[in-house]
N, C-alpha and C positions, 0 to 999 in steps of 0.2 A: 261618021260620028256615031259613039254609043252612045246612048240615054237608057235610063232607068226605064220601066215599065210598069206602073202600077197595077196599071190590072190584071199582070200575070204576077204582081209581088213580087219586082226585082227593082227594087231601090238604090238610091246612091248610098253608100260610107265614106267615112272619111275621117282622118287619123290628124289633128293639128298640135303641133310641138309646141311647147308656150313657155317653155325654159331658157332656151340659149338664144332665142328669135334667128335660130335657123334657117326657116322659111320650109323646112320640113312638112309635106302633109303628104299623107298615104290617101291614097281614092282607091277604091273598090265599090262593087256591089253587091247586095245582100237580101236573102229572100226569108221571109218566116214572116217580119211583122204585118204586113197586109196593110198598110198605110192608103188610102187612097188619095190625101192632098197632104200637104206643107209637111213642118219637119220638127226635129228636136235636138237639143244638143245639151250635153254636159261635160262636167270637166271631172268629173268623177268616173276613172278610168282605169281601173285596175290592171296593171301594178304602177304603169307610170302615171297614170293622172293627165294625160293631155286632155285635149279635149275631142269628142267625140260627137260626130254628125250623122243624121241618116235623114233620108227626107228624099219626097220624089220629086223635088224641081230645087237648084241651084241657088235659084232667087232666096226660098226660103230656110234654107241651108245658110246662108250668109246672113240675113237677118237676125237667125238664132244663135248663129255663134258671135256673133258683133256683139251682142247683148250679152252671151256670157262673159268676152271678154270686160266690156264696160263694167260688170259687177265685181270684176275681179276673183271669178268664179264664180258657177252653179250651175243650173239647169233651165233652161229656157223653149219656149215652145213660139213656134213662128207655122203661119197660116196667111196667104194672103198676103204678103208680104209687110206682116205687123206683128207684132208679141201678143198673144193672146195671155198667156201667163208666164210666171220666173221665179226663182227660189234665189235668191243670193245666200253663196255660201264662200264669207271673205276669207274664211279659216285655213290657207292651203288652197282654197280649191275645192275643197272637200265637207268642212265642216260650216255650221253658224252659230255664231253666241248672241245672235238675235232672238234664237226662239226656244223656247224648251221641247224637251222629249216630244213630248204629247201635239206640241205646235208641230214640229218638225212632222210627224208621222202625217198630223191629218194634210198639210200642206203636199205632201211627198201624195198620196191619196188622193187630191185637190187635182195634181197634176198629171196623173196618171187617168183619172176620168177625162181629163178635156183632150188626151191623148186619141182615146177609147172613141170618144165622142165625136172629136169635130177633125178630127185626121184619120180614121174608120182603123186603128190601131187593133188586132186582134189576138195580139198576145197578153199572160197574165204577168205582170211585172215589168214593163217596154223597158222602164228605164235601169233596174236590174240587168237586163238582157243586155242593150244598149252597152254597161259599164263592161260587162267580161265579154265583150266580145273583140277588146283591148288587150284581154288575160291572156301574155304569148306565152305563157308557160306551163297552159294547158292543152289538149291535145288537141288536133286539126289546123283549122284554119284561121285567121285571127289578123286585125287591123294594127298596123303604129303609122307611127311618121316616116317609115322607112317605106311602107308598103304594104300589101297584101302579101302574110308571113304561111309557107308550110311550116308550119310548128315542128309536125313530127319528123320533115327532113331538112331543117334548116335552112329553106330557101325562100326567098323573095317570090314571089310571082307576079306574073303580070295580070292587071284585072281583066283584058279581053285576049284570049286566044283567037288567033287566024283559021 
């Protein structure tokens, strides 16, 4: 069995299709954010908009996407296996007409600190980062529902080599 590893900064990914309820979900793993506990997820996932997971225990991978599902998109943060915080965005997936500009930013801001803070998050933008790392149409390496994608050679890959 692989497992993620926080303390060397190799987390889980994970890619969930929310369209055709295919049952599609891409797993991989991913290193840069520095996460030491729980996880996060959004459905804002450039270009397709699944939903997007990363987090270093399963438990709290599922708590955060159960919850974006329920809101019928957004972004959610799971710790412990409880919501610490969440953004509903009914619009797509994508958007809210709950809050205005200025709400939206600080909220987006809101959530990015408790990222920072109580998941030991060491990137500037997690959930930026988070969204294009969905974006197969840029170069490298990249998550869907199909899998962990070579972008630059059109291939699927597998997330652990023998």
């Amino acid at each position: 069995m692989v497992e993620a590893d926080p303390a060397k900064d190799t987390l889980y990914i994970a890619c969930i299709e929310r369209y055709n309820r295919t049952g599609n979900i891409g797993k991989a793993f991913v290193k840069g954010f520095g996460l030491k506990e729980g996880a996060f997820a959004e459905s804002v996932a450039h270009d397709t908009h699944n939903i997007l997971v990363t987090g270093t225990n399963i438990k709290d991978m599922t708590v955060a996407v159960n919850a974006v599902i329920e809101m019928g998109g957004g972004i959610a943060i799971a710790n412990k296996g409880r919501i610490l915080s969440e953004m509903r965005l009914p619009v797509g997936g994508l958007i809210t007409d709950e809050l205005d500009g200025h709400e939206v930013s600080e909220k987006i801001a809101e959530l990015e600190r408790i990222i920072r803070r109580e998941l030991g998050c060491k990137i500037h933008a997690p959930l930026m980062h988070l969204s294009f790392l969905a974006l197969s149409t840029s170069p490298a390496w990249k998550i869907t529902d199909k899998g962990l994608i070579d972008v630059n050679n059109f291939k699927i890959l597998p997330p652990v080599i023998k």
